[in-house]
ROVO-446116 format. One record per residue (C-alpha): x, y, z; residue in one letter. Coordinates in steps of 0.02 Angstrom, whole numbers, padded with zeros to 5 digits, always signed. Layout:
# ROVO-446116
XYZA;...
This chain:
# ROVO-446116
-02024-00826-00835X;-01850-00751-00857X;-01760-00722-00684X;-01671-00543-00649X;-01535-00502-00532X;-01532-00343-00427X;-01444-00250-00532X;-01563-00291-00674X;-01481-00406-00771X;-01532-00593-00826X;-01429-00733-00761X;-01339-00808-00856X;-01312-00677-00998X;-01141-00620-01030X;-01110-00432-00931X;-01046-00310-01059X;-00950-00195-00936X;-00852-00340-00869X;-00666-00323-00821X;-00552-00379-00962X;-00445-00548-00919X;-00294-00473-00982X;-00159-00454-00874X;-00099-00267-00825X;+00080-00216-00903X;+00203-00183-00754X;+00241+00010-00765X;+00437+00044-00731X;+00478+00203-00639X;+00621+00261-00622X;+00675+00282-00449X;+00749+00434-00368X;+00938+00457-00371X;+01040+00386-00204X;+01160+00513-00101X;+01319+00429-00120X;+01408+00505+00024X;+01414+00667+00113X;+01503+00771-00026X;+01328+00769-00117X;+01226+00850+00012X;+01200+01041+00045X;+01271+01093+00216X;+01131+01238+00313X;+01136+01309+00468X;+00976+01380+00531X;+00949+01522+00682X;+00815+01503+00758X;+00736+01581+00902X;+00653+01496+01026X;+00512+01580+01136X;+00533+01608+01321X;+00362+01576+01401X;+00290+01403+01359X;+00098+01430+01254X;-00032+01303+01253X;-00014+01167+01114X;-00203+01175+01058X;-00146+01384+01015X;-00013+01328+00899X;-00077+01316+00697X;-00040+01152+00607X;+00149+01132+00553X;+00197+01262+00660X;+00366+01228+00753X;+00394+01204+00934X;+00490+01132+01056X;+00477+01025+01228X;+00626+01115+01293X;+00671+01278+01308X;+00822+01260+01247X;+00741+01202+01079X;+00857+01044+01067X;+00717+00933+01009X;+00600+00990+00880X;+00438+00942+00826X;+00287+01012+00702X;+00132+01001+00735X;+00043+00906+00614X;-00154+00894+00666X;-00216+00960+00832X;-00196+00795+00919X;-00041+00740+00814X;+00157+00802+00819X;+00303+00742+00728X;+00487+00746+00785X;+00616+00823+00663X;+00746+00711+00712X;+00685+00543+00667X;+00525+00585+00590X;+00404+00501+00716X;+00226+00541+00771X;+00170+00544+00933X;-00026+00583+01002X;-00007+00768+01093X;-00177+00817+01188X;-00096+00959+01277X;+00014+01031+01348X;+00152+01168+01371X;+00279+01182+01226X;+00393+01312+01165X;+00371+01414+00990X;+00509+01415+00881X;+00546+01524+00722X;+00663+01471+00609X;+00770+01573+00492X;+00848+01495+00361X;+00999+01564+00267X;+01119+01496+00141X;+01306+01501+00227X;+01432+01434+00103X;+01565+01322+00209X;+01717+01244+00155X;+01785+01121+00246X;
């Protein structure tokens, strides 16, 4: 009597769907150009306005901008409603809560020469 597997084939037959032994060809992409120095980037100064009264952090929406401070010196988005990063160095910290500060941003293009 022949013997099946689970999957319904007979051991020791050859699979026809089986992975091919060939080794994949290594794909080359080409990888995004560096910033040499300064002189390459785009200077921008944004306004922003930064609210008064502190809101709750569970009434912000998800990557809305706010601040610990009044002040609005350090920055964050809020990126889930447990989860905020920091704008300055792009780290995410657990938020359940809390008191922050809205903050609307205004962007506009102010050319500088320095």
């Amino acid at each position: 009597m022949e013997q099946t597997a689970n999957n319904g084939h007979k051991q020791g037959e050859k699979a026809l769907n089986t992975p091919s032994t060939k080794p994949r060809k290594a794909r080359y992409l080409t990888g995004l150009p560096s910033v040499a120095s300064t002189q390459d980037q785009q200077k921008v100064i944004y306004n922003m306005n930064v609210d008064k009264t502190p809101t709750e952090f569970n009434s912000l929406d998800n990557y809305e901008v706010f601040s610990m401070t009044n002040d609005g010196s350090s920055l964050m988005f809020k990126i889930s409603k447990s989860r905020a990063v920091r704008l300055s160095d792009r780290k995410t910290f657990s938020a359940n809560g809390g008191r922050v500060h809205k903050v609307t941003l205004q962007s506009h293009y102010l050319n500088i020469e320095e």
